[in-house]
N, C-alpha and C positions, 0 to 999 in steps of 0.2 A: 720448054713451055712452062709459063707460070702458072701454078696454081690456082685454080679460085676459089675464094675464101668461103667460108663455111658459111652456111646460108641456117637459116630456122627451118626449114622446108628440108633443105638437104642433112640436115641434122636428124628430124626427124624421120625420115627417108631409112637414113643409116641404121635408127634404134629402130623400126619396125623391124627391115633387113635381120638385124642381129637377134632380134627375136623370134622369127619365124625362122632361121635356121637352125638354133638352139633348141627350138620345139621340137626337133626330129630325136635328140634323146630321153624325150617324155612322153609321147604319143602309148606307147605301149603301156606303160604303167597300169595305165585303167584298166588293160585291156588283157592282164595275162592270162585269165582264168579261160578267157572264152580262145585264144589263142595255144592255152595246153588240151582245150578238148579240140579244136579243128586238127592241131600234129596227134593228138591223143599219147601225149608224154608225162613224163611224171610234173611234180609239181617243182625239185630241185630243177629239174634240166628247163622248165618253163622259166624263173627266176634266173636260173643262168643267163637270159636274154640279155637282162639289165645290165648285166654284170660286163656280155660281150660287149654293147653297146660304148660301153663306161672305156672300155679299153682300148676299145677303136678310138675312140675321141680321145685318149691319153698320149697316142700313136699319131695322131693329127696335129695334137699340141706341139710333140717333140720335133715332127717332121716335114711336116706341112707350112707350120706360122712358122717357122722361122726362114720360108721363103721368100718372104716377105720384103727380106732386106735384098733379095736378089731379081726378085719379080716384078716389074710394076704391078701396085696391089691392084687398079682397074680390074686387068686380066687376071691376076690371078681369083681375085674374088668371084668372077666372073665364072672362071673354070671350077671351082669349087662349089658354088650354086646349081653351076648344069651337073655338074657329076653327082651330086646329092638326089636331085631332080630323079637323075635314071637310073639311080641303084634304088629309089624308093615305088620309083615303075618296076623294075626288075622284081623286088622280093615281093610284091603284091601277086604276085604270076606264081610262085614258087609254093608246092605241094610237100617237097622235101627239108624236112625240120634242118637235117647239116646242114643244105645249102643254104637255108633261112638264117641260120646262125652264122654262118659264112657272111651273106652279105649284112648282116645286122652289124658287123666290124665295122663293114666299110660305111655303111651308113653313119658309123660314130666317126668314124677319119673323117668323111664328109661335110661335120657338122661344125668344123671351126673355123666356118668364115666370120662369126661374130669377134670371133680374137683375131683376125685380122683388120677387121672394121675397126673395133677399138682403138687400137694404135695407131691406126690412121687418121681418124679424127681427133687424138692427142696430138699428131705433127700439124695436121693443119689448122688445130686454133691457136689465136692470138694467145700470147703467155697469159694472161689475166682473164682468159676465159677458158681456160685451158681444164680446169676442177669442174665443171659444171657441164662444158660439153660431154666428159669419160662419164660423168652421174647420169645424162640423157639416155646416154647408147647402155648404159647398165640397167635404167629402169627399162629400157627395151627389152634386156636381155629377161632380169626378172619375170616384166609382166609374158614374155612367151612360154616361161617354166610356170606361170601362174595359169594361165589360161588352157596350154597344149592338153595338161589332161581331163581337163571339163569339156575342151571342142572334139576332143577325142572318141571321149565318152558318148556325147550325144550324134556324132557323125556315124559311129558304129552301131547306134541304136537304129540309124535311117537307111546306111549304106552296108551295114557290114565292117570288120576290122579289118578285112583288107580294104575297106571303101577309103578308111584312114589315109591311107598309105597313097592311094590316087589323089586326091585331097594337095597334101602335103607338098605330093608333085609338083601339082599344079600352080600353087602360092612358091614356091622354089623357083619355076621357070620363070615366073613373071617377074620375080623377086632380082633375078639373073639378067635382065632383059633391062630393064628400068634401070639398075645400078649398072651395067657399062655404058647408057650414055649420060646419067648423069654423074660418075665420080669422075674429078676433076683429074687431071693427069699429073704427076709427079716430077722434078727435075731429078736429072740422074744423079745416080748414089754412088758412091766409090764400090767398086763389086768385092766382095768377100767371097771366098770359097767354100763352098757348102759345107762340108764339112769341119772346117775350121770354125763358123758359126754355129755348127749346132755343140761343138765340144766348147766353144769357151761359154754358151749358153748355161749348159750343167755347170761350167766353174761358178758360176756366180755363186752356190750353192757355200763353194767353200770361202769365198772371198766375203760375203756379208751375214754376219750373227742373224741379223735380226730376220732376215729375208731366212732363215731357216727357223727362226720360231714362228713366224707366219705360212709358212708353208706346213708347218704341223698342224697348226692350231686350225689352217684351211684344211687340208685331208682328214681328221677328224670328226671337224662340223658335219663335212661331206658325208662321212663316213656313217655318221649318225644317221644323217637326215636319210640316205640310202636304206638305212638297214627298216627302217618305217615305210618307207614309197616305194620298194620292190615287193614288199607284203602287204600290203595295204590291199591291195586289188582279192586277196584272196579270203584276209578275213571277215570283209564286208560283200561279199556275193556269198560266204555261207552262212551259218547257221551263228546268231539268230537274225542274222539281216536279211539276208540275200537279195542284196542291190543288185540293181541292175548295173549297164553300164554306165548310161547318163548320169546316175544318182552316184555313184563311183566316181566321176569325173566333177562332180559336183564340189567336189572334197577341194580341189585342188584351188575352188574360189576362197580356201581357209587361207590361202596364201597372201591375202593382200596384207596382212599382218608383217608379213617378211617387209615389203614393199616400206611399210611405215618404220618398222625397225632400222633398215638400211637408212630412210634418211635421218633419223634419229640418230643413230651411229656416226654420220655423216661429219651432223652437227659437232657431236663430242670430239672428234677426230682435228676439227678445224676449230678446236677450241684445244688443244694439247691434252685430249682427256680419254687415249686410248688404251689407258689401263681400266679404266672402269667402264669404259664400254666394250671391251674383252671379257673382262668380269663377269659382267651382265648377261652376256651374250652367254657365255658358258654353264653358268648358273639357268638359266633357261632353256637351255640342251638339256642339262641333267634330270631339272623338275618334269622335264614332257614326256618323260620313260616312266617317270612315277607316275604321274595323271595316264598313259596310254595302260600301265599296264591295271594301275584302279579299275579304269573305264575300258576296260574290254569287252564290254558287251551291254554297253551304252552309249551309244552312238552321241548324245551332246558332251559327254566326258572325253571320250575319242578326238570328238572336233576340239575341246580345248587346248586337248596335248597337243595336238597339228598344231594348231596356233603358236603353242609357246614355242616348238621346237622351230618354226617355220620361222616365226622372228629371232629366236637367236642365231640360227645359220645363218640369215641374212641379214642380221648384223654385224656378227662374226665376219661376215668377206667383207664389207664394207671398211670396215677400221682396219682390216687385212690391206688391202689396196692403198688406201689412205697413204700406211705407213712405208708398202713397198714402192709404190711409185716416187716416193721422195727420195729415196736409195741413191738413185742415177737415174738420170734426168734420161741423158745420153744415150742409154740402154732400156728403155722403159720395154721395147719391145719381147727383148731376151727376155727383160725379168719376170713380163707378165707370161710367156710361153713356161719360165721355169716352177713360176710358182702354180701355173691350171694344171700342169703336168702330175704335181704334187697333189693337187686338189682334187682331180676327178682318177686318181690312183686310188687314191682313200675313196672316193666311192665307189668303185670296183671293188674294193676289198671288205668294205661295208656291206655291199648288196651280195656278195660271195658268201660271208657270214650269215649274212642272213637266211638268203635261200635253203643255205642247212640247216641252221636250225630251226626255221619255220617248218619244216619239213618232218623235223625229227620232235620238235618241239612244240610248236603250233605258238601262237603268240605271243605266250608267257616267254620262252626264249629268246624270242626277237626284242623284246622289252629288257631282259636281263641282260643280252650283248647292247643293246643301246645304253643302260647303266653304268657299262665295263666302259663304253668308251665318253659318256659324259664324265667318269670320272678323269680318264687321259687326259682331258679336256679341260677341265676346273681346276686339277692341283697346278699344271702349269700356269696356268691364268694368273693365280693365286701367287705364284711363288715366283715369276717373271716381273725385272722391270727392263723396262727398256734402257739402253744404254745410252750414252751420248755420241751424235750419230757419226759413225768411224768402219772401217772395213776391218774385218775381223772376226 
């Protein structure tokens, strides 16, 4: 059966989809503090959630998208929308913190039907429209890490944090329901063997330079941006703030700054000018460690660091994408599983950092690891050019 062509409608269809799936590894952010007094756990093992989450969805990347090329993706997105739907029913029910962390895994496995959507709307647009449908379903992606933990915030003010998690459900199913009968069906694919895909997937890693300076420069960003949004919830519900959650979640509207960065970044990118929007991007990580850890207990200095740091991660991935999808054409779908694998690794290992030392250190530490890694971040920048484009 032939395909039907990408429609404006069903485009946007796609980037909502991909963003209210993706909202499922943000919802909590807002919401830890009131979440370690319901388990009544420490503050480490609360920030561990993030971390679970992070890791689940790294385990999804690896194992799940690259189904893709064996599944028709209808069904399979299909399946990964319900199964998100009722592990997010499931831990709303659930009194016991292991088991909460337990299923908070699967809830991040569950959360990468947006990386399958992506690539699917790269196969079926026309070549010349090809750059601007993956920007559509990305500003999806954005605006659901943009919005999830402000609807979070104020959903838990009305319903409870577990009310969150019904919520979520609920846009999931519907989400699940609407996308099998409207994505179009695919002609068959020459079938690969599972595993044989998923290992020449990590080969890419060693076969192209550049796809691994991007895959750094993305787990860093990550990394960074993590090591602020797994603590953030904790230093503005206490002292001298103590927001609530709504106003908690309020924060996360700092984000439309990433939104404009990305397409800024965009620009540059399709102007051959991604060493200086690397650059920038980096340099902008760094400074929002300075201004958060300044503004630690001024809430319009706090919101500025959010800004700066929220637009250079997101324009950091932007010029990131840019550069790896030109890589192989062929392979776009390996490459994008190989490089989020990398990317949301680093923010597991960011929000891990963090947790500790917010824990043992209160702010000021989280601000000094976020330092340590804008610098990882800046001297490569700085000291990389890119090659002329060749495998190796």
């Amino acid at each position: 059966m032939t395909a039907r062509p990408l429609t404006r409608p069903l485009i946007f269809l796609m980037a909502v989809a991909t963003g209210v799936i993706v909202a499922n590894l943000y919802y909590l952010q807002p919401l830890l503090h009131q979440v370690k007094g319901d388990f009544a756990i420490s503050t480490f093992a609360t920030s561990s959630l993030v971390t679970l989450i992070q890791v689940g969805y790294v385990f999804g990347l690896a194992f799940v998208v690259p189904l893709g090329d064996l599944i028709p993706r209808r069904r399979l997105v299909t399946a990964i929308f319900m199964v998100a739907a009722f592990t997010m029913v499931l831990a709303c029910t659930i009194h016991s913190f292991v088991i909460f962390a337990l299923l908070t895994v699967v809830v991040g496995i569950s959360s990468v039907g947006g990386q399958v959507l992506i690539p699917l709307a790269a196969d079926l647009a026309e070549e010349g429209e090809r750059g601007r449908v993956v920007a559509r379903l990305m500003s999806g992606l954005l605006m659901g890490i943009l919005l999830s933990r402000t609807l979070s915030g104020f959903v838990s003010e009305a319903i409870g944090w577990r009310g969150v998690y019904v919520a979520a459900a609920v846009l999931l199913l519907i989400m699940a329901i609407v996308l099998r009968a409207v994505l179009p069906a695919e002609p068959v694919r020459a079938r690969v063997p599972y595993v044989k895909l998923v290992t020449s997937t990590f080969a890419l890693l060693a076969t192209y330079s550049e796809l691994r300076r991007r895959a750094w420069f993305g787990a860093t960003c990550l990394a960074a941006f993590s090591v602020v949004w797994s603590t953030l919830a904790f230093q503005l519900s206490g002292a001298p703030f103590h927001y609530s959650n709504g106003i908690i979640g309020l924060f996360g509207l700092l984000g439309v700054a990433g939104v404009l960065a990305a397409n800024a970044a965009g620009h540059q990118a399709d102007h051959d000018r991604e060493r200086r929007s690397t650059v920038v991007a980096a340099l902008l990580i760094t400074t929002s460690f300075v201004v958060l850890l300044v503004g630690h207990d001024n809430v319009w200095i706090l919101g500025i660091g959010i800004i700066l740091l929220d637009a250079g991660v997101q324009g950091m991935q932007i010029t990131n994408q840019s550069i790896i999808y030109s890589l192989a054409p062929e392979m776009r779908s390996r490459i994008n599983s190989v490089y989020m694998v990398c990317f949301f690794a680093g923010a597991s290992i960011g929000s891990l950092l963090a947790g500790y030392t917010y824990a043992h250190d209160g702010w000021t530490g989280t601000c000094l690891i976020g330092l340590v890694i804008g610098v990882l971040i800046t001297v490569p920048a700085l000291v990389w050019r890119r090659p002329a484009p060749s495998a190796g």
